[in-house]
Every structure is written in structure tokens, then in C-alpha cells.
Biopython code that builds the backbone (N, CA, C, O; Angstrom):
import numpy as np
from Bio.PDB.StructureBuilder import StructureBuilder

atoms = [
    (1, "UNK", "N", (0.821, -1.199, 0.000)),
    (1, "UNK", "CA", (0.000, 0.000, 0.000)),
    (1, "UNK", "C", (0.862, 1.259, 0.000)),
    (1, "UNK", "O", (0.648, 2.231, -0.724)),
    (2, "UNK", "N", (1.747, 1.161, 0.784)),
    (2, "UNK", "CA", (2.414, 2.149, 0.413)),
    (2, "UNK", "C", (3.324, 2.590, -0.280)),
    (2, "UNK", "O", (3.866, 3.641, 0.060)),
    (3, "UNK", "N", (3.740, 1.892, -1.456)),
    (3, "UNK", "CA", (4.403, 2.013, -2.743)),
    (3, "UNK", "C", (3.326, 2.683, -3.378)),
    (3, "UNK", "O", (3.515, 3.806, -3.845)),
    (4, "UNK", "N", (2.103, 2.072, -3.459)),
    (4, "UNK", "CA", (1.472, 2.333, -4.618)),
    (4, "UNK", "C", (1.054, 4.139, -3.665)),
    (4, "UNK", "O", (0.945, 4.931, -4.601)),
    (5, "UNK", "N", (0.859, 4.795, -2.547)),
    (5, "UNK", "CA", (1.084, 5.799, -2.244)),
    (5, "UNK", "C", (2.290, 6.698, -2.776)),
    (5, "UNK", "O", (2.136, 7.896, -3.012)),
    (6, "UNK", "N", (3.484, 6.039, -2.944)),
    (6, "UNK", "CA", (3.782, 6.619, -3.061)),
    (6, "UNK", "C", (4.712, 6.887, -4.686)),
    (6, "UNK", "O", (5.660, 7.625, -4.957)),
    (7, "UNK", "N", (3.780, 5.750, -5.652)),
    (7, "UNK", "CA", (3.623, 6.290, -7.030)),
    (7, "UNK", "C", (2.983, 7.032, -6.993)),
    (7, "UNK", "O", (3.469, 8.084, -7.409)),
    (8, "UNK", "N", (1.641, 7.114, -6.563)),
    (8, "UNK", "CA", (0.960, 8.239, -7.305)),
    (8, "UNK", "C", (1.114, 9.244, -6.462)),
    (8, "UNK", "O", (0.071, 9.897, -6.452)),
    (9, "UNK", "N", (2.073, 9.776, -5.603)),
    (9, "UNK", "CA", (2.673, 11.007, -5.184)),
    (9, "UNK", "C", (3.792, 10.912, -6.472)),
    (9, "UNK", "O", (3.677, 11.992, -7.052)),
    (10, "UNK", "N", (4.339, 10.477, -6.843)),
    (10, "UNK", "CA", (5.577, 10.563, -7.904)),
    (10, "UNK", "C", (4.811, 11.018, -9.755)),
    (10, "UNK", "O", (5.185, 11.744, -10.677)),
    (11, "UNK", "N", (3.704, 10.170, -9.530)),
    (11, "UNK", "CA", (2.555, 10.427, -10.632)),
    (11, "UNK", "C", (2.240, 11.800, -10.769)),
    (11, "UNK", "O", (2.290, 12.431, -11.825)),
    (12, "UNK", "N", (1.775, 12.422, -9.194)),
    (12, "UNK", "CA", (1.448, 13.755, -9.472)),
    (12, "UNK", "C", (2.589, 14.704, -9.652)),
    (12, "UNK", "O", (2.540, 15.589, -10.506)),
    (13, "UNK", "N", (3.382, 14.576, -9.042)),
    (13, "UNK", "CA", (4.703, 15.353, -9.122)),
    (13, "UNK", "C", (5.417, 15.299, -10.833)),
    (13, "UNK", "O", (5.982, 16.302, -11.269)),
    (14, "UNK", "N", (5.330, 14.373, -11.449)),
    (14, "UNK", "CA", (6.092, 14.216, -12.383)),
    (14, "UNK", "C", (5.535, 15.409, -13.357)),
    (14, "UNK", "O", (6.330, 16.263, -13.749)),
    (15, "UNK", "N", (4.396, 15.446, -13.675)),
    (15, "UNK", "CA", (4.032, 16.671, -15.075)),
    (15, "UNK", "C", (4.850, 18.180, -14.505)),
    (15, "UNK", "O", (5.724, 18.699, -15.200)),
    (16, "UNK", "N", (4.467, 18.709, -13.299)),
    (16, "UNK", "CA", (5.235, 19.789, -12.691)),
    (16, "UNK", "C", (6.863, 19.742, -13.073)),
    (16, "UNK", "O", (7.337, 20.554, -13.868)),
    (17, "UNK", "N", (7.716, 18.653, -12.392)),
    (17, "UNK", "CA", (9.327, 18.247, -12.845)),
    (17, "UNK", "C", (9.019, 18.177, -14.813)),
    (17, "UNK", "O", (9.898, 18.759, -15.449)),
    (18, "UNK", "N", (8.306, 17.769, -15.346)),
    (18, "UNK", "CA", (8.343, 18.318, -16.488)),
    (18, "UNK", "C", (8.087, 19.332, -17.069)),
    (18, "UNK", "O", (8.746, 19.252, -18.105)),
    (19, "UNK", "N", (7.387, 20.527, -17.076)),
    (19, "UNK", "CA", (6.926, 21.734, -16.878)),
    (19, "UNK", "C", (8.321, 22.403, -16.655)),
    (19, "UNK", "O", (8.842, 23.185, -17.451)),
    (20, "UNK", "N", (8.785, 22.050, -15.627)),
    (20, "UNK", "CA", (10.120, 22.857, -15.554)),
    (20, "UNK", "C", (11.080, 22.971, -16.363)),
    (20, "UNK", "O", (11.616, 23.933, -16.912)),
    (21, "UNK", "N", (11.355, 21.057, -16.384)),
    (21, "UNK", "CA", (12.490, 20.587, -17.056)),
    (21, "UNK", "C", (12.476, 21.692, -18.424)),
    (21, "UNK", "O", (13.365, 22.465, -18.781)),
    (22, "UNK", "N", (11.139, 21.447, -19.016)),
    (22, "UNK", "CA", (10.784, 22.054, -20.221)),
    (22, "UNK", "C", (11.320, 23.471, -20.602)),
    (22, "UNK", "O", (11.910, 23.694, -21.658)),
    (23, "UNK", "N", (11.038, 24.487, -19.562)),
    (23, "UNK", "CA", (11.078, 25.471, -19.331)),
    (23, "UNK", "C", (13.207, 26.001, -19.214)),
    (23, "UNK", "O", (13.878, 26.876, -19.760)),
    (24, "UNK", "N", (13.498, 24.980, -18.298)),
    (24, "UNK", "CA", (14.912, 25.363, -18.572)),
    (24, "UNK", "C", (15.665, 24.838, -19.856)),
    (24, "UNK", "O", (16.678, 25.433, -20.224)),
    (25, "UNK", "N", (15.168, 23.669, -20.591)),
    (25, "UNK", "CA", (15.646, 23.771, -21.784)),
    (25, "UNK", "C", (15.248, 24.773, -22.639)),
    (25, "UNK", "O", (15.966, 24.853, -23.635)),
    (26, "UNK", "N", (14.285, 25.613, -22.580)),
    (26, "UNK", "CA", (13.490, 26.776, -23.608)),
    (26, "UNK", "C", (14.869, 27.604, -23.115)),
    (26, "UNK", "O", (15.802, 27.656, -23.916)),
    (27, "UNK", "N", (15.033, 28.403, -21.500)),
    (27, "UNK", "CA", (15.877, 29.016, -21.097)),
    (27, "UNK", "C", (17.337, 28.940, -22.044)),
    (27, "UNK", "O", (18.011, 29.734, -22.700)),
    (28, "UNK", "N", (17.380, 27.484, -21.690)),
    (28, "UNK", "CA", (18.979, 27.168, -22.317)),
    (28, "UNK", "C", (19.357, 27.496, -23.342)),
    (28, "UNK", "O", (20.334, 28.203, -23.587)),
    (29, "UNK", "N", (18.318, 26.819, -24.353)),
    (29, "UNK", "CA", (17.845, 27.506, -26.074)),
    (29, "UNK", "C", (18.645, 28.688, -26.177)),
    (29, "UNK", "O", (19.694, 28.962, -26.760)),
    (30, "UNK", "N", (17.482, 29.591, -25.109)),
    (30, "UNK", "CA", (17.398, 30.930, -25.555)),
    (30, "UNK", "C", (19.152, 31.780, -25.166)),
    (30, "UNK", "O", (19.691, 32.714, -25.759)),
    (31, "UNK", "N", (19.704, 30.861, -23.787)),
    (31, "UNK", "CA", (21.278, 31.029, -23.844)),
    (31, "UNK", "C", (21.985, 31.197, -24.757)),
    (31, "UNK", "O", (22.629, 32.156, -25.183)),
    (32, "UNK", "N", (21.771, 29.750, -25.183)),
    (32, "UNK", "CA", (22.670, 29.352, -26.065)),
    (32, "UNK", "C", (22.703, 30.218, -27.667)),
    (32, "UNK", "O", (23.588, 30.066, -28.509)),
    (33, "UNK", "N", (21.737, 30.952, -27.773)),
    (33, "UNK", "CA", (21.393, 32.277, -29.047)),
    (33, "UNK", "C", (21.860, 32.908, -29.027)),
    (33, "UNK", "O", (22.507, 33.192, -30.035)),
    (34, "UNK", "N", (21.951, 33.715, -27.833)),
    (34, "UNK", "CA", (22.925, 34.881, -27.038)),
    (34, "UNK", "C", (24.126, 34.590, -26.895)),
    (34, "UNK", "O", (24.871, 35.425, -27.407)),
    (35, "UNK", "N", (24.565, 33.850, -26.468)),
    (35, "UNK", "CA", (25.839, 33.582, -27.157)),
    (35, "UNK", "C", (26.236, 33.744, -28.034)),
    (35, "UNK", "O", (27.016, 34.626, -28.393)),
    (36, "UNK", "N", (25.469, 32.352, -28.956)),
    (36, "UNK", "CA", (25.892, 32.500, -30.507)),
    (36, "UNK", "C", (26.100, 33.433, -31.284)),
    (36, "UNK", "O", (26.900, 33.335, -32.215)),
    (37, "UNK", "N", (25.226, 34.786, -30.961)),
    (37, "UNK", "CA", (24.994, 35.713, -31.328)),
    (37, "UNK", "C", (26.590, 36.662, -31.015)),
    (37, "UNK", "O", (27.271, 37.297, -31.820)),
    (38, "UNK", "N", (26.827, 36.393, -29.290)),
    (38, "UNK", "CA", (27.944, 37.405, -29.352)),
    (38, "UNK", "C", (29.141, 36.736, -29.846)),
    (38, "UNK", "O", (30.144, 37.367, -30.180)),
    (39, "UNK", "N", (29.053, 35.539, -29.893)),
    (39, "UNK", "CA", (30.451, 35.136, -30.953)),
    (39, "UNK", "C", (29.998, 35.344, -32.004)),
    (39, "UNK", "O", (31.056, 35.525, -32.606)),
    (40, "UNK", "N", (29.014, 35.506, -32.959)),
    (40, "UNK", "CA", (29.510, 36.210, -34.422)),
    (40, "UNK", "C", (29.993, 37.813, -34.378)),
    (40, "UNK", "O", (30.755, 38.311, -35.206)),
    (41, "UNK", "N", (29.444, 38.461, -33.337)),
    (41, "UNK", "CA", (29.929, 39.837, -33.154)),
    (41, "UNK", "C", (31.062, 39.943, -32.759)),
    (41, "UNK", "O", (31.658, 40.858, -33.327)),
    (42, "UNK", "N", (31.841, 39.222, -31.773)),
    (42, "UNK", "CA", (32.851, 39.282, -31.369)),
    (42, "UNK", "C", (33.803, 38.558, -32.740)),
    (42, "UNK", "O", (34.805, 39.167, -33.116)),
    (43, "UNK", "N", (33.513, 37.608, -33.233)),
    (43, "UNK", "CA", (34.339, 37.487, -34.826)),
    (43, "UNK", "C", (34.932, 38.635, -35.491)),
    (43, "UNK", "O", (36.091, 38.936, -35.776)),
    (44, "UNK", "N", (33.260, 39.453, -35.733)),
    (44, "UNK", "CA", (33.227, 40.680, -36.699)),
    (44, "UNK", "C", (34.649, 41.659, -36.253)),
    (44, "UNK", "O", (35.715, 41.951, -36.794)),
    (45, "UNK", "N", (33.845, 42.010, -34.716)),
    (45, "UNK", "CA", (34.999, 42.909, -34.192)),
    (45, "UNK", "C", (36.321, 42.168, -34.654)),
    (45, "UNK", "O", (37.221, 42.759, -35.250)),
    (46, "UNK", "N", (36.349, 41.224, -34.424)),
    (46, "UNK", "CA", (37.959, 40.414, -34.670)),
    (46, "UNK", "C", (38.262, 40.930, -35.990)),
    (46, "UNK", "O", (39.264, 41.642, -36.053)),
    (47, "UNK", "N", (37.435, 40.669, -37.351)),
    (47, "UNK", "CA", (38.147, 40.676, -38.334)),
    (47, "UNK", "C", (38.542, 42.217, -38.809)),
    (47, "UNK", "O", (39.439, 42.532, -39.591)),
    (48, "UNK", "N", (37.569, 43.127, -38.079)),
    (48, "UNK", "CA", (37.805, 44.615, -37.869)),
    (48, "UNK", "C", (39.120, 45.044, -37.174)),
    (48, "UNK", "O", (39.828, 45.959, -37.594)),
    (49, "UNK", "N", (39.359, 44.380, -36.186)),
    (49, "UNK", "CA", (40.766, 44.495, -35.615)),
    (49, "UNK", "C", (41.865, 43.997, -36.754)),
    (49, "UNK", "O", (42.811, 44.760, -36.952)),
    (50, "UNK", "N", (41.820, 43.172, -37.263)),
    (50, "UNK", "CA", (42.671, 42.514, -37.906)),
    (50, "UNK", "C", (43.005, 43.701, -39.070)),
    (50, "UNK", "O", (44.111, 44.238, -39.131)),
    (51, "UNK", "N", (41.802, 44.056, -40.054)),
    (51, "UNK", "CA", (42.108, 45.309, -41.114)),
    (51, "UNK", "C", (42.327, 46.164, -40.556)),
    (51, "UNK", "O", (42.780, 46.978, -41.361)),
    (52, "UNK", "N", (42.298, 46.756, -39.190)),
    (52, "UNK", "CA", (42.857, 48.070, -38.773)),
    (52, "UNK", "C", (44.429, 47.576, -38.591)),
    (52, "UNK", "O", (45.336, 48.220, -39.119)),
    (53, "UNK", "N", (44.653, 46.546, -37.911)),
    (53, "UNK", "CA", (46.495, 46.261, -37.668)),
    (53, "UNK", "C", (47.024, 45.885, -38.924)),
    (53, "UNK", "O", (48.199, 45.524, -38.991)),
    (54, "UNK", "N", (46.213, 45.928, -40.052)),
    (54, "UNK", "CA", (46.677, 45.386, -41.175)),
    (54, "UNK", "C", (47.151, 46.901, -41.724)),
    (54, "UNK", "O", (48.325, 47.248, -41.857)),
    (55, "UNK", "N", (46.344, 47.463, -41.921)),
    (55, "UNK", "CA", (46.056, 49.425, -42.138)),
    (55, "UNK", "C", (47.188, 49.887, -41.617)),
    (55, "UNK", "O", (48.093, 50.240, -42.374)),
    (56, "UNK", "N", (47.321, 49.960, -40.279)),
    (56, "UNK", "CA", (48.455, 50.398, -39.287)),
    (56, "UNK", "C", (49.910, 49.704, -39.447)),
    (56, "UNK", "O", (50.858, 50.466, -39.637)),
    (57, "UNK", "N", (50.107, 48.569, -39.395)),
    (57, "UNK", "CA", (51.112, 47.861, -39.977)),
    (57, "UNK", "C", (51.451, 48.544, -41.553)),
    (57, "UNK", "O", (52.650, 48.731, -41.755)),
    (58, "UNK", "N", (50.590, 48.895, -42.577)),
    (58, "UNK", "CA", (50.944, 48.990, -43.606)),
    (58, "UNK", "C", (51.277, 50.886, -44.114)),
    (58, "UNK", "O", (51.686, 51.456, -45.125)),
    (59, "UNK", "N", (50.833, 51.286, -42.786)),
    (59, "UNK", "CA", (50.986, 53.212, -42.708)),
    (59, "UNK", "C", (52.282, 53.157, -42.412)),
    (59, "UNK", "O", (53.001, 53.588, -43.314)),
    (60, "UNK", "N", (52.915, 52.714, -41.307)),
    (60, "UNK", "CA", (54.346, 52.243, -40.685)),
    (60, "UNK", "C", (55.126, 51.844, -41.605)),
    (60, "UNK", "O", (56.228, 52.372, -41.756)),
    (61, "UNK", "N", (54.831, 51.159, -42.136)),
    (61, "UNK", "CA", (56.001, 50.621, -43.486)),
    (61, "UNK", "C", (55.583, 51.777, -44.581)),
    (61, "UNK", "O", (56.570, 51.863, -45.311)),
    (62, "UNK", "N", (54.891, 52.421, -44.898)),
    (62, "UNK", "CA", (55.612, 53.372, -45.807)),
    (62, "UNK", "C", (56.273, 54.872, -45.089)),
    (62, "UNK", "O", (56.877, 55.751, -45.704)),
    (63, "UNK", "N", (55.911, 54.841, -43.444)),
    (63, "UNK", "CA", (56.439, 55.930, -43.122)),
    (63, "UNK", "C", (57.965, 55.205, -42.638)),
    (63, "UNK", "O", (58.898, 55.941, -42.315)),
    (64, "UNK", "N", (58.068, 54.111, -42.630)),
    (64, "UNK", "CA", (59.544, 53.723, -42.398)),
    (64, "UNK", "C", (60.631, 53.818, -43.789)),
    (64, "UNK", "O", (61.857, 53.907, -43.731)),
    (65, "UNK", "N", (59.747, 53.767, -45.068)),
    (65, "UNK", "CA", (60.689, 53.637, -46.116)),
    (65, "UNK", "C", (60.722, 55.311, -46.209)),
    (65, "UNK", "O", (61.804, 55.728, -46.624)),
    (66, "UNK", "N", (59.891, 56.176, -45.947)),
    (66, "UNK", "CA", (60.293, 57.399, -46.364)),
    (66, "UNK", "C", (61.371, 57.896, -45.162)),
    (66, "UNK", "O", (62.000, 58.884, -45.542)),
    (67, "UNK", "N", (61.630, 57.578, -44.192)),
    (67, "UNK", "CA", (62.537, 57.831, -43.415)),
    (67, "UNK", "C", (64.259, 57.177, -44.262)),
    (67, "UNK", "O", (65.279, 57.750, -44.647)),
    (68, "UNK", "N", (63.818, 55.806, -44.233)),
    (68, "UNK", "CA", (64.802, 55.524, -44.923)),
    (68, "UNK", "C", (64.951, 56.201, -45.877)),
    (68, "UNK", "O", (66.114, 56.605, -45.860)),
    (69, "UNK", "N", (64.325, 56.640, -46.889)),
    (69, "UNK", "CA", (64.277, 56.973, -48.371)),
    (69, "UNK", "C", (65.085, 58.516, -48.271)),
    (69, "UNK", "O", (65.659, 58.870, -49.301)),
    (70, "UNK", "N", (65.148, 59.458, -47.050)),
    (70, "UNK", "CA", (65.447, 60.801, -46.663)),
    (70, "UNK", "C", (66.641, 60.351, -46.225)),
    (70, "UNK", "O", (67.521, 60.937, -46.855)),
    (71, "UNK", "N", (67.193, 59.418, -45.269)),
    (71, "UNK", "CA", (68.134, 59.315, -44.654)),
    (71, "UNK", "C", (69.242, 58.892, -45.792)),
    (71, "UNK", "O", (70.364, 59.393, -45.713)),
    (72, "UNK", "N", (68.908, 57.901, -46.932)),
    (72, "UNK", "CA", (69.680, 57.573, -47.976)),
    (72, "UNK", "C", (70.210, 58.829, -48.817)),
    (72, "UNK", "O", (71.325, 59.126, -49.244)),
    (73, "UNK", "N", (69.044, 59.400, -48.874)),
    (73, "UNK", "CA", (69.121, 61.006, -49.596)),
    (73, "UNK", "C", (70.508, 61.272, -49.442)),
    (73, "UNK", "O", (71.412, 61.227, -50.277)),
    (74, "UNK", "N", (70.533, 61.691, -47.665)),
    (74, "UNK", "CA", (71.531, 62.570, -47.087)),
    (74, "UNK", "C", (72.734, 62.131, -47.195)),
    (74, "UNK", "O", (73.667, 62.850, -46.837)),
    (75, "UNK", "N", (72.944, 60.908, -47.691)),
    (75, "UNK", "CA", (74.257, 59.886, -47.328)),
    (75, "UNK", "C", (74.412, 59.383, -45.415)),
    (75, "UNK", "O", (73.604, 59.672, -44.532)),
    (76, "UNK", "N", (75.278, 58.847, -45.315)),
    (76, "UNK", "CA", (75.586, 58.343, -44.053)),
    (76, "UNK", "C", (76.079, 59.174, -43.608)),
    (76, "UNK", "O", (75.311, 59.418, -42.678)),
    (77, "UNK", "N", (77.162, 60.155, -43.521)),
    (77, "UNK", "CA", (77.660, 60.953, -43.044)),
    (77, "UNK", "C", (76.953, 62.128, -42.728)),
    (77, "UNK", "O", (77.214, 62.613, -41.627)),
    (78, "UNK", "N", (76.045, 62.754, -43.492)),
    (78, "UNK", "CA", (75.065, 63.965, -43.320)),
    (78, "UNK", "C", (73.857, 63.622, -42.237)),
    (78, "UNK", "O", (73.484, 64.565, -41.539)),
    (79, "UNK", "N", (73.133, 62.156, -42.027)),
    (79, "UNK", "CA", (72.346, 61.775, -41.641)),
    (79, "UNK", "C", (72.560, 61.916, -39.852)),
    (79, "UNK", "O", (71.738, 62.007, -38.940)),
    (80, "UNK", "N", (74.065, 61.884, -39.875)),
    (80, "UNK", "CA", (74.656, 61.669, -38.443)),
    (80, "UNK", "C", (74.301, 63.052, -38.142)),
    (80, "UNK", "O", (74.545, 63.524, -37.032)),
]
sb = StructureBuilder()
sb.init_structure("model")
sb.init_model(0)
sb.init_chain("A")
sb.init_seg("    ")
for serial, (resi, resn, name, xyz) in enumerate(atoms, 1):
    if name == "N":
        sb.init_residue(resn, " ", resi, " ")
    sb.init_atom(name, np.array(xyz, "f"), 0.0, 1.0, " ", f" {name:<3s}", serial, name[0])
structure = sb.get_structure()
């Protein structure tokens, strides 16, 4: 008798523990979007970083050859 008490305490309980369960996988879902979401943004930014150090790296090398390019000018001795 009291097994079968205490299935159908487990009987009633169970739709509620599902209800939930349900509910934190919807939650999780909806995590797991938000995320997803800020790793494609955080990519973007990445590949934005990348063409700006690409930009910057490539301003530097022509302001390094015109340094060189002035300093050759002068010869070695004038440059000193």
C-alpha cells in the first residue's frame, strides 16, 4: 500500500518536474542564441581588428621607407 502511495505522489509530481524541465531547456535555447549571437559579433569585431592592424602595420612601413628613403638622400655621413 504504500508504494502504490507513493507512485501516485511521484505520478502527481512528475508533469510539474516536467513543466520545468521544459522550461529550462526553452531558457537554455534561448542562452545558447545569445551567445551564438555574441560570438559572431565578437568574430566581426575580430576581423575589424585585424584590417585596422593590417592598415596600421601597412601606414608604418611606408612611413619607415620614407625615413629611410630621406636618410639615404643625405648619405651616411650627413644623416649623423
Amino acid at each position: 500500500m504504500q508504494i502504490n502511495v507513493e507512485a501516485l505522489q511521484i505520478n502527481v509530481e512528475a508533469p510539474q518536474i516536467n513543466i520545468e524541465a521544459s522550461q529550462m531547456k526553452t531558457e537554455a535555447v534561448r542562452i545558447n542564441t545569445e551567445v551564438s549571437q555574441m560570438n559572431t559579433e565578437a568574430a566581426q569585431m575580430n576581423t575589424e581588428a585585424q584590417q585596422i592592424n593590417t592598415e596600421v602595420t601597412r601606414n608604418n612601413t611606408e612611413a619607415l621607407l620614407k625615413i629611410d628613403s630621406k636618410l639615404f638622400k643625405k648619405g651616411p655621413i650627413d644623416s649623423l
